[in-house]
Short mmCIF file of the C-alpha atoms (twelve columns), coordinates in Angstrom:
data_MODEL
# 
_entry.id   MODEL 
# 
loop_
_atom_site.group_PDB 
_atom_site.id 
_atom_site.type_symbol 
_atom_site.label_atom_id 
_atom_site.label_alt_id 
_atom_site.label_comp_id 
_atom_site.label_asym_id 
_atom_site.label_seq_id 
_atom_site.Cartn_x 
_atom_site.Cartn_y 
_atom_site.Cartn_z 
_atom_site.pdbx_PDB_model_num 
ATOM 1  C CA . UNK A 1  -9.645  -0.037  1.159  1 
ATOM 2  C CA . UNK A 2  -12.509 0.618   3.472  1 
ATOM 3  C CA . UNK A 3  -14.048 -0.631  6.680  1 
ATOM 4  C CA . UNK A 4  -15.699 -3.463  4.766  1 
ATOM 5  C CA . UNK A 5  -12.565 -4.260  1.973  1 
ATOM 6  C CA . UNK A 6  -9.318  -5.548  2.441  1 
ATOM 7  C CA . UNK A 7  -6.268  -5.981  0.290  1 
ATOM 8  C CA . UNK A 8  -3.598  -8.640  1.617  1 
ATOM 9  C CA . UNK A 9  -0.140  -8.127  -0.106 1 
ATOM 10 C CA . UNK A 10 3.161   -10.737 0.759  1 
ATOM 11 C CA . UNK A 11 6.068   -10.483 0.727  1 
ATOM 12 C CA . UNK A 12 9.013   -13.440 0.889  1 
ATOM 13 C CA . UNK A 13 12.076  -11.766 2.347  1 
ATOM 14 C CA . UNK A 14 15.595  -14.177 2.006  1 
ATOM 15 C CA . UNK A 15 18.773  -12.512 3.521  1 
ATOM 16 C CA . UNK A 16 20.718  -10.717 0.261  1 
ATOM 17 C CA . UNK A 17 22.979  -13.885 0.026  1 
ATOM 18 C CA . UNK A 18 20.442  -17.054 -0.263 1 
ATOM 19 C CA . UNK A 19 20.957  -18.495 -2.605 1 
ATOM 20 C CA . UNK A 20 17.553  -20.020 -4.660 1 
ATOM 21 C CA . UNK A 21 17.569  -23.963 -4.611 1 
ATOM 22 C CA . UNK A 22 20.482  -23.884 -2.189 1 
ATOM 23 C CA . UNK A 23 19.666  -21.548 1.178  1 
ATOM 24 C CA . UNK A 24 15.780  -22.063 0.624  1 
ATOM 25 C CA . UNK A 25 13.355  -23.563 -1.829 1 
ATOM 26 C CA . UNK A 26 10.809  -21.043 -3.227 1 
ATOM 27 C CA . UNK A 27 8.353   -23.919 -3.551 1 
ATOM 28 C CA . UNK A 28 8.540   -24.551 0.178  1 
ATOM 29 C CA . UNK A 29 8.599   -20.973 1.312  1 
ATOM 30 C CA . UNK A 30 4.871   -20.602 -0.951 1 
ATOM 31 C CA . UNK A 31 3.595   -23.827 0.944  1 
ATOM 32 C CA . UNK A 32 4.345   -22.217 4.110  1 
ATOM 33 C CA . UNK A 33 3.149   -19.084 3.338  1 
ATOM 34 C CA . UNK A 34 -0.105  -20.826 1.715  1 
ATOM 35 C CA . UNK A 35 -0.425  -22.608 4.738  1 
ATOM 36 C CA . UNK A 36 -0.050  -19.657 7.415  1 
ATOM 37 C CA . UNK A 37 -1.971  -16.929 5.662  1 
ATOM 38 C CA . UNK A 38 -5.443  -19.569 4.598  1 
ATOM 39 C CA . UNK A 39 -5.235  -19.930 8.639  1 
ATOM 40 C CA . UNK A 40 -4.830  -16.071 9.064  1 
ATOM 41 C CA . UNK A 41 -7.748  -15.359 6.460  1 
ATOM 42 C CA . UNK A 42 -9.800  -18.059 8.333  1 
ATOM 43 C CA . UNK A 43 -9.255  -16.146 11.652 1 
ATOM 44 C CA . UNK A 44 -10.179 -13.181 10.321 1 
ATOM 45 C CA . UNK A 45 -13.312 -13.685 8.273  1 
ATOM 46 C CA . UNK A 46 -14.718 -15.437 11.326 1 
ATOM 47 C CA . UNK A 47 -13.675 -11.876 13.379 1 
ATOM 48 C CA . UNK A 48 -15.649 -10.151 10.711 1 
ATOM 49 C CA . UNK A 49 -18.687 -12.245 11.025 1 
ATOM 50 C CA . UNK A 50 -18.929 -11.811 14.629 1 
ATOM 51 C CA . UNK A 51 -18.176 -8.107  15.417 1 
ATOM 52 C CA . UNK A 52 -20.749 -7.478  12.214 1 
ATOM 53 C CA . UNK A 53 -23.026 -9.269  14.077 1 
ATOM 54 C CA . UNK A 54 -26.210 -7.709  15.416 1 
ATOM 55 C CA . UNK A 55 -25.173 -9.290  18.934 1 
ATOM 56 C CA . UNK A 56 -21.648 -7.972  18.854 1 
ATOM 57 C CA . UNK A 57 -20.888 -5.286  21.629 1 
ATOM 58 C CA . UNK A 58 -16.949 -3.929  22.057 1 
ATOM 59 C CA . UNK A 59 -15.510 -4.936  25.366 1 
ATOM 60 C CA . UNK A 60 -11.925 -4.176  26.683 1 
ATOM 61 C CA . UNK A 61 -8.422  -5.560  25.592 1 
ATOM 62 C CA . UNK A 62 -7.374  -8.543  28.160 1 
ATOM 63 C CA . UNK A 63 -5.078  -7.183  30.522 1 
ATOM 64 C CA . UNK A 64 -3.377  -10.745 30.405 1 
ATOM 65 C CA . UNK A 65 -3.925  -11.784 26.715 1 
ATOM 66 C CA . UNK A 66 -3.718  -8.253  24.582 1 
ATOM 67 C CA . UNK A 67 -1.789  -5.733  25.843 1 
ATOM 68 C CA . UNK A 68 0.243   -5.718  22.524 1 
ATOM 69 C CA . UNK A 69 -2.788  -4.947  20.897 1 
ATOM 70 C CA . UNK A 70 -4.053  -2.070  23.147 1 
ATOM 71 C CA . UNK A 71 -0.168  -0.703  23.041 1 
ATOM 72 C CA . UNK A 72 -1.079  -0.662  19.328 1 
ATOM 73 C CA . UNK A 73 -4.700  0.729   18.955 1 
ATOM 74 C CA . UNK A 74 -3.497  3.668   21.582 1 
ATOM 75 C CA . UNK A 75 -0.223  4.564   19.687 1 
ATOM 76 C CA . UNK A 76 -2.242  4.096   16.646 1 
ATOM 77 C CA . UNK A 77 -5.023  6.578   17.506 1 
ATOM 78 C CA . UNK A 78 -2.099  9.184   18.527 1 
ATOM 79 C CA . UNK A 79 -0.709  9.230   15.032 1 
ATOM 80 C CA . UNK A 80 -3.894  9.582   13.964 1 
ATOM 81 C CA . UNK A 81 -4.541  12.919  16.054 1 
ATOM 82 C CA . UNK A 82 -1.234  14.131  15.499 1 
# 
């Protein structure tokens, strides 16, 4: 929404021939999705507090730890420009 806001949308995907009650069980599949995302949204709102911090400066990606994420930001940026 902007640099500051945030919409989260999920979505439950079952292959086209689960059956409900028998293949899964919906209530377990929200638990687990409960479960994942309040540690995600943890994760993030502590990022958000410290790169909005008036300490925070920008440092490279971890070769070791991140190179997914640099992969991303660069092919991002070129879609961007293109």
């Amino acid at each position: 929404m902007s640099p500051t806001r945030t919409i989260v949308r999920g979505y439950w995907l079952v292959d086209e021939k689960a059956v409900e009650g028998e293949d899964y069980d919906p209530e377990k599949v929200a638990a687990f999705h409960d479960g994942v995302m309040g540690e995600d949204w943890e994760i993030c709102r502590r990022q958000w507090r410290g790169v909005t911090s008036p300490g925070f400066q920008p440092g490279p990606y971890s070769p070791l730890k991140e190179q997914n994420v640099d992969r991303y930001v660069r092919w991002y940026a070129r879609q961007m420009k293109a």
